[in-house]
C-alpha positions as CSV (number, residue, x, y, z in Angstrom):
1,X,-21.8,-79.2,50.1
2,X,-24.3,-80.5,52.9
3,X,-26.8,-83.2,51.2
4,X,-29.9,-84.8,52.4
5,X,-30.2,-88.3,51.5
6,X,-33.8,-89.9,51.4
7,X,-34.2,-93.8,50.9
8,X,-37.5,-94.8,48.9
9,X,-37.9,-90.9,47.2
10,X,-39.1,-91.5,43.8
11,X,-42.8,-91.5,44.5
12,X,-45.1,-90.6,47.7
13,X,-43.8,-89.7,51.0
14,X,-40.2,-89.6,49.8
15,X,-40.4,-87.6,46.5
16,X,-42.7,-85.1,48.6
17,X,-39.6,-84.7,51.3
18,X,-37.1,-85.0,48.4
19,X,-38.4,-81.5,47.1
20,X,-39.5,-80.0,50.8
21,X,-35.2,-80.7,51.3
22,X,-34.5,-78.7,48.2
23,X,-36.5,-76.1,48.9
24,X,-34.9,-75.9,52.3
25,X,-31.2,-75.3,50.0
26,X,-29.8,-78.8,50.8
27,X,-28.2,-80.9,47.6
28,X,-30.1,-84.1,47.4
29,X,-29.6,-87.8,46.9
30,X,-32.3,-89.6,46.8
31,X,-32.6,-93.8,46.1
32,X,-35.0,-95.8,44.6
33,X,-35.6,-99.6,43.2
34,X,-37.8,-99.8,40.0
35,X,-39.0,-96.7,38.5
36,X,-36.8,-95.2,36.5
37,X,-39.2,-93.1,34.9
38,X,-40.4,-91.4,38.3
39,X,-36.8,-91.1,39.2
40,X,-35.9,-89.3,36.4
41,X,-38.3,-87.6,36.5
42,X,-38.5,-86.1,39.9
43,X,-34.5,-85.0,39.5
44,X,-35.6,-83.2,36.2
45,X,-38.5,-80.7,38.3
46,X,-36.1,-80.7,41.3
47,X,-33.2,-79.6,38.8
48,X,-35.7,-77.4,36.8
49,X,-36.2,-75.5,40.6
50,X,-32.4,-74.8,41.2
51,X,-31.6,-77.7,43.1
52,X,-28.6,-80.1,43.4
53,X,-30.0,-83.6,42.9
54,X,-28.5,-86.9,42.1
55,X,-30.1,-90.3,42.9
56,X,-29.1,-94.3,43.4
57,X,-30.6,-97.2,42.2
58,X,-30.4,-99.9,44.9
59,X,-32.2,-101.7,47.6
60,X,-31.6,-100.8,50.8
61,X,-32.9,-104.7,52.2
62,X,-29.7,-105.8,50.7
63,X,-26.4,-104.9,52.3
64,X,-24.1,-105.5,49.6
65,X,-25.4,-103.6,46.9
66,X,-26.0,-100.3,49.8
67,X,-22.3,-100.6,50.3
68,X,-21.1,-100.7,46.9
69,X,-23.8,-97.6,46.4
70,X,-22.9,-95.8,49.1
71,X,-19.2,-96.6,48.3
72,X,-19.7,-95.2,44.6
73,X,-21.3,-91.8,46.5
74,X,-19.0,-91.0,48.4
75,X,-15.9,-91.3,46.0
76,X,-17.7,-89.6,43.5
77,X,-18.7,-86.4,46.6
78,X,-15.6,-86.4,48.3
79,X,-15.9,-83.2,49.7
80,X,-19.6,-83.2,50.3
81,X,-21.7,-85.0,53.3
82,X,-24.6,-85.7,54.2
83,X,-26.3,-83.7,57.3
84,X,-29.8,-85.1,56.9
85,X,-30.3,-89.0,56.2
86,X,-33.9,-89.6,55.9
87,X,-34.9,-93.3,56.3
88,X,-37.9,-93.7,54.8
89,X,-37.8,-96.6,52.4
90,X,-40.7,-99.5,53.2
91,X,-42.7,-101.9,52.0
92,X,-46.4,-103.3,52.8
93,X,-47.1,-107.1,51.8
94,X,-50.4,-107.3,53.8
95,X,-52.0,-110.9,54.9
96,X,-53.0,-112.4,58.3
97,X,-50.0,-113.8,60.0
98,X,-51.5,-117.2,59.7
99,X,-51.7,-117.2,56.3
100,X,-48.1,-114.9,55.9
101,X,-45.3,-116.4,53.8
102,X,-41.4,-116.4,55.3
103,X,-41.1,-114.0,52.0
104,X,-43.4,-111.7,53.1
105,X,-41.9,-111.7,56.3
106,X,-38.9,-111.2,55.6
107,X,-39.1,-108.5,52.8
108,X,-40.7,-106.2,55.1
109,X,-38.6,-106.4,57.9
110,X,-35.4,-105.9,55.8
111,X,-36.4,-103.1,54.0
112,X,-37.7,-101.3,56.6
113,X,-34.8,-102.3,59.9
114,X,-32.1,-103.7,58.1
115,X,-32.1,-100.8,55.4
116,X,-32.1,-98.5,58.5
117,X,-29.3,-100.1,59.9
118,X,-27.1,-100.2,56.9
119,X,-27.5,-96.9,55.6
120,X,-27.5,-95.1,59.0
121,X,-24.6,-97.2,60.0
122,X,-22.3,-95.7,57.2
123,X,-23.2,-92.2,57.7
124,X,-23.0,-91.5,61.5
125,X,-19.1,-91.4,61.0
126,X,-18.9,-88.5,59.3
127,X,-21.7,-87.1,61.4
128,X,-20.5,-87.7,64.4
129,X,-16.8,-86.4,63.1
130,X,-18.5,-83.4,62.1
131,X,-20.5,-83.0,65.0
132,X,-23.8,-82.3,63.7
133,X,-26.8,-84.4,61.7
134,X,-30.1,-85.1,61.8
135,X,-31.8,-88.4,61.6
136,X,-35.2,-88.9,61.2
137,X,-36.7,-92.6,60.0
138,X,-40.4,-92.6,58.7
139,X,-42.5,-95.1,61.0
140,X,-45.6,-95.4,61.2
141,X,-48.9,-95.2,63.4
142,X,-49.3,-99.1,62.6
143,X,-45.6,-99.5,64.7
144,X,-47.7,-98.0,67.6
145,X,-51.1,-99.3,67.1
146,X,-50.3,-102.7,65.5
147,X,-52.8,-102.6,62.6
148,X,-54.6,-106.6,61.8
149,X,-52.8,-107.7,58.5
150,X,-49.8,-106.1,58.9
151,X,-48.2,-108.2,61.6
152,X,-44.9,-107.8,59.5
153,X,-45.1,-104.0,59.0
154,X,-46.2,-103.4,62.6
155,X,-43.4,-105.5,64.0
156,X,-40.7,-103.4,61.5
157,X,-41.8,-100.1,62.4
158,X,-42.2,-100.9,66.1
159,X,-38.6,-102.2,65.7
160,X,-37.6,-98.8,63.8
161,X,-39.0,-96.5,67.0
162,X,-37.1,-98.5,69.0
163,X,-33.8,-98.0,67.5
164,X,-34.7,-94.2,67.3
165,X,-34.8,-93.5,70.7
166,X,-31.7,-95.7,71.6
167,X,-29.2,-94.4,68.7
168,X,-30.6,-91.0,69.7
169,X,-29.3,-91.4,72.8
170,X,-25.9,-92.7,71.6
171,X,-25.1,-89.6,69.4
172,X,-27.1,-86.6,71.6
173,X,-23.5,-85.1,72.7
174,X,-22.5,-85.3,69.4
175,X,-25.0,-82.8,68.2
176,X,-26.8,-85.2,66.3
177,X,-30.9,-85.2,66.7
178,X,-32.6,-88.9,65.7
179,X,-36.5,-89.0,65.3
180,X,-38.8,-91.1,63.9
181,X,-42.1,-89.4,62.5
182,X,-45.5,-92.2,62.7
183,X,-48.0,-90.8,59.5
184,X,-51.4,-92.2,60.1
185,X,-53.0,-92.9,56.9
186,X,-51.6,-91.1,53.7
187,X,-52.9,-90.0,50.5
188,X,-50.5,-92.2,48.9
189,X,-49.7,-95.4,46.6
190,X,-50.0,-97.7,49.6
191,X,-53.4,-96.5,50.5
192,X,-54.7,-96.0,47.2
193,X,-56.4,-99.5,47.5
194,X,-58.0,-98.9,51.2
195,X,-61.8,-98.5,51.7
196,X,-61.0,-94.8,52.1
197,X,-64.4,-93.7,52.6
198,X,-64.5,-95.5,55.7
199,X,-61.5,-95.0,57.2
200,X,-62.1,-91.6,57.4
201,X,-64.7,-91.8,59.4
202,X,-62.4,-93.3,62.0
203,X,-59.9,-90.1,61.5
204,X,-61.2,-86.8,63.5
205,X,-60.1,-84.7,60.9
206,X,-62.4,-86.9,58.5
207,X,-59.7,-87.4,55.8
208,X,-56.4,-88.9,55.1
209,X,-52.9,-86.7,55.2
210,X,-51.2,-85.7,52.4
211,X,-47.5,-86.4,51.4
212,X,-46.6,-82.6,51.9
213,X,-47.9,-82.4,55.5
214,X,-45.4,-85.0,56.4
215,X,-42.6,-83.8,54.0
216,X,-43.1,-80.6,56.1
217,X,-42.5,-82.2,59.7
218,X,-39.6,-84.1,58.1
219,X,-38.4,-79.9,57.3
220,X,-38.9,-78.7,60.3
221,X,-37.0,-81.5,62.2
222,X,-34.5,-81.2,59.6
223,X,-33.6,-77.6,60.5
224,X,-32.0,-75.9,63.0
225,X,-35.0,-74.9,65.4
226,X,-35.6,-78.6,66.1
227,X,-31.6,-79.0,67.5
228,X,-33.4,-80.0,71.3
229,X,-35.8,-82.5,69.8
230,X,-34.3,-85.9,70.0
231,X,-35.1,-89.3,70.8
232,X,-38.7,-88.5,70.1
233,X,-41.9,-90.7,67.7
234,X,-44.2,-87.7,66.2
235,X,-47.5,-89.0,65.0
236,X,-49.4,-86.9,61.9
237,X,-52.8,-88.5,62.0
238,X,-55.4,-86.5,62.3
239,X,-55.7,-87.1,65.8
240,X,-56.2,-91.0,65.1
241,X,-54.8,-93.0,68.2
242,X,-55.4,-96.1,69.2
């Protein structure tokens, strides 16, 4: 059975991609950290739609529990693999770098590049055996703009692009697409506390995104009619640039 596994799922972003990949017809893993009540409750509506849906409690920052997760998956799918990995997993601690805390620091950058690297890292095998995958890690528009305040998130998702384009360079002749997708700001659980009103008057479109609108670029890349798109950042923003 092919899967599509999606770090960070059980709210926002994720959880709108989670059931965009169902309704595509792919079985779905998705992982999480704390909320076991969204969890559950977003494999009940995905189950209640038809779908194949199972989900890991774990955080990707830290390497040794991802192994013994991962490890656990795959014994327990043995015949099934994953086609799409979806990195999308992150976390904001916000605060001027001169006033930022190692911990802050650190917590960003892990979850965002080191939870890329571990979980990608144990699935290209069977990707690349099977000659075919799609990759596509959830950046942001602060990894190209660099946004004040979020000196560590800007640094993690600048650091994620990069790794994009060269890993999809790597696997191209192995059939395997990598992309990175850079949502501007989101109608999400991380911007619920932004002066809203006022960013949108920076946005063109006058408003933020919604979850969906990115869950359905993360569809489209996921599917066959995007097999000559690799290596490549795609911004959703409403034509915000810097």
């Amino acid at each position: 059975m092919k899967y599509a596994f999606i770090t960070g799922a059980s709210r926002g972003i994720g959880r709108a991609i989670a059931k965009q990949m169902v309704a595509a017809g792919y079985a779905v893993t998705f992982t999480y950290v704390n909320n076991d009540a969204a969890a559950q409750e977003l494999a009940a509506e995905l189950r209640e739609n038809g779908g194949v849906v199972d989900y890991l409690k774990f955080d990707v920052a830290d390497p040794l529990a991802t192994e013994a997760a991962l490890t656990e998956w795959e014994n327990t799918h043995a015949e099934d693999y994953v086609e799409v990995l979806v990195n999308n997993a992150g976390v904001c601690e916000d605060q001027l770098m001169i006033f930022m805390q190692n911990a802050a620091w650190h917590r960003v950058l892990d979850t965002t590049l080191n939870g890329f690297f571990y979980i990608t890292r144990r699935f290209l095998k069977n990707m690349i055996s099977k000659r075919c995958g799609r990759i596509i890690n959830i950046a942001s528009l602060s990894g190209l703009k660099g946004l004040p305040g979020q000196v560590n998130y800007s640094a993690a998702k600048a650091a994620l692009i990069g790794a994009t384009k060269a890993l999809a360079q790597e696997v191209a002749k192995r059939k395997i697409t990598v992309n990175a997708i850079a949502p501007g700001f989101i109608e999400s659980d991380m911007t619920k506390d932004l002066p809203v009103a006022e960013l949108q008057k920076m946005i063109p479109m006058g408003r933020f995104g919604t979850a969906d609108e990115v869950a359905s670029l993360v569809s489209f890349l996921a599917s066959p009619a995007a097999a000559y798109i690799t290596g490549q950042v795609i911004s959703i923003n409403g034509g915000l640039y810097s």
